[in-house]
C-alpha positions, 0 to 999 in steps of 0.5 A, spaced: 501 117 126 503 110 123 504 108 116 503 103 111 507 100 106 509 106 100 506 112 104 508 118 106 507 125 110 506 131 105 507 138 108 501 142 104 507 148 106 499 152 108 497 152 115 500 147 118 497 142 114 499 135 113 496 129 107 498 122 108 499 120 100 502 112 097 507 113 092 505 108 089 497 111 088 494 118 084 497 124 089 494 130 089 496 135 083 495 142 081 488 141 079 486 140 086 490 146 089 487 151 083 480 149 085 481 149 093 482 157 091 477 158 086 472 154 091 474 159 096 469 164 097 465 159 100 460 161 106 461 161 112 458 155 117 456 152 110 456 144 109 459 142 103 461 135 100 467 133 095 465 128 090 471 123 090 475 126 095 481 121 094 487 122 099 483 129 103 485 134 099 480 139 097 477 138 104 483 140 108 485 146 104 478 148 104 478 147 112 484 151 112 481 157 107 474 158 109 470 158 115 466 151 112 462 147 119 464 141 116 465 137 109 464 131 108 468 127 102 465 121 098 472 116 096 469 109 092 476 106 093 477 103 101 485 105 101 485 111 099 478 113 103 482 110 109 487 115 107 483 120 107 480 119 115 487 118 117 489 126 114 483 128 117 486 125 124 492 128 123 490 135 121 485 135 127 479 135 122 476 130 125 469 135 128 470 138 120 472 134 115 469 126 115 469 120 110 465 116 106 467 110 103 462 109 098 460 110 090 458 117 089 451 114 085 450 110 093 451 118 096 442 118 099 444 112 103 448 116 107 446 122 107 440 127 106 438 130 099 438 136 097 442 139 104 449 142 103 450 149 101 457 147 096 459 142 092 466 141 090 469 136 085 475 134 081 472 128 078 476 123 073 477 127 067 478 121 061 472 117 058 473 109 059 475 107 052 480 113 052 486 115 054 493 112 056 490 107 061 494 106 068 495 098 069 493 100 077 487 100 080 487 106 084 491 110 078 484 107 073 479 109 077 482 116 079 483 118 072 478 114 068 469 114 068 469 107 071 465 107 077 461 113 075 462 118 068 461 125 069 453 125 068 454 122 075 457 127 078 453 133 076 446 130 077 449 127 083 450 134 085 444 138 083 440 131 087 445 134 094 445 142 094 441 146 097 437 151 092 442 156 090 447 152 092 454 152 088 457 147 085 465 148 083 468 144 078 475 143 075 476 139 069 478 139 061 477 144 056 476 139 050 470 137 055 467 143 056 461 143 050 458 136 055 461 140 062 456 145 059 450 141 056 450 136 062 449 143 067 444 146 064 440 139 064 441 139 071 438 146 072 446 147 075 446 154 072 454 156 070 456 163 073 463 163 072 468 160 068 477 160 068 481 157 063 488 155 066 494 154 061 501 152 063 503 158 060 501 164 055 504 160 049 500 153 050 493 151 050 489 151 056 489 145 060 484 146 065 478 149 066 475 152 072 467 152 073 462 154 078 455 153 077 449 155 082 442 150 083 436 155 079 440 160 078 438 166 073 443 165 067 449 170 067 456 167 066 463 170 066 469 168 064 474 170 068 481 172 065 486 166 064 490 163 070 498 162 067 502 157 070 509 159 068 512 165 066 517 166 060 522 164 064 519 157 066 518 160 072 512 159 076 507 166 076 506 170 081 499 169 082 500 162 082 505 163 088 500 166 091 496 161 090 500 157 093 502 161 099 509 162 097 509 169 096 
């Protein structure tokens, strides 16, 4: 596999699988990793579709943690989507995990309404006016709602799934009143919820959302995911989560 200027092979240490990442661009974090396991209870022989793919990562790690037919990742940013194909290449994906390059607001024009049963996003997190704002484009357009706001992604979701589809969403704690709001706007009913802190003394960071198209309301708030432990190190559940124990 042959590669361009700044880039790198990272080994995802589960599997065998590999990510093609620029140094210089948005790598993958945590986030990314802690939604692939909580979205990981997706069905067998499902079609399923991340919204803002980046570099592949969500796709790969679900490929190798479910039993999906096949997913499809929608990345706006030519680079990085060609990124994404070549991870798919190099894992040998190519039959289960495929690229679209384009806005997610264009999604209709490639493919059918209302036809995957899961739905996975890691969507930028900060609104365009907010925020410490990368001077790389690559960087802004990962981390700030400048080709499409979180309203896109969500409505863009219930456009896409299946009735009784999932939707699995990672994003921040201070924007889960509009989260919430925006779901049940868009018939995107919530049915579970996990609040992830860096550790039991800090505030959490993240949070963890699934939610079902036309589902009846019931919501559980599953128990907090602590990253590190008193002794700055990570917690066993996290270790597993990360194949490392």
């Amino acid at each position: 596999m042959e590669l361009k200027e700044n880039e790198r092979i990272d080994d995802l240490e589960y599997k065998g699988l590999k990510i093609i990442q620029n140094k210089d661009g948005f790598c993958f974090g945590m986030d990314s990793v802690l939604l692939s396991d909580f979205a990981k209870e997706i069905k067998d022989n499902s079609n399923v579709l991340d919204l803002g793919t980046g570099t592949g990562i969500l796709p790969i790690l679900l490929c190798g943690k479910t039993n999906l037919k096949k997913i499809y990742g929608i990345e706006i940013q030519e680079k990085v989507a060609n990124m994404a194909k070549r991870s798919s290449v190099l894992n040998g994906l190519e039959n289960r995990f495929e690229v679209i390059n384009c806005n997610i607001l264009d999604i209709e024009k490639y493919l059918k309404r209302e036809s995957f049963d899961a739905i996975v996003t890691n969507p930028p997190y900060k609104k365009q006016e907010t925020g410490k704002v990368s001077k790389q484009d690559i960087k802004k357009i990962s981390k700030h709602e400048i080709t499409a706001n979180l309203e896109d992604f969500i409505s863009s979701s219930k456009n896409m799934l299946k009735d009784k589809g999932s939707l699995f969403m990672v994003h921040r704690p201070e924007r889960l009143a509009e989260i919430m709001y925006l779901l049940k706007k868009y018939n995107l009913e919530p049915k579970a919820l996990r609040l992830v802190q860096p550790s039991i003394e800090k505030n959490p960071n993240l949070v963890l959302i699934k939610a079902v198209k036309n589902a009846k309301p019931f919501l559980k708030i599953e128990k907090t995911l602590i990253v590190y432990d008193q002794n700055g190190n990570y917690t066993s559940e996290i270790l597993k989560i990360y194949n490392l124990q």
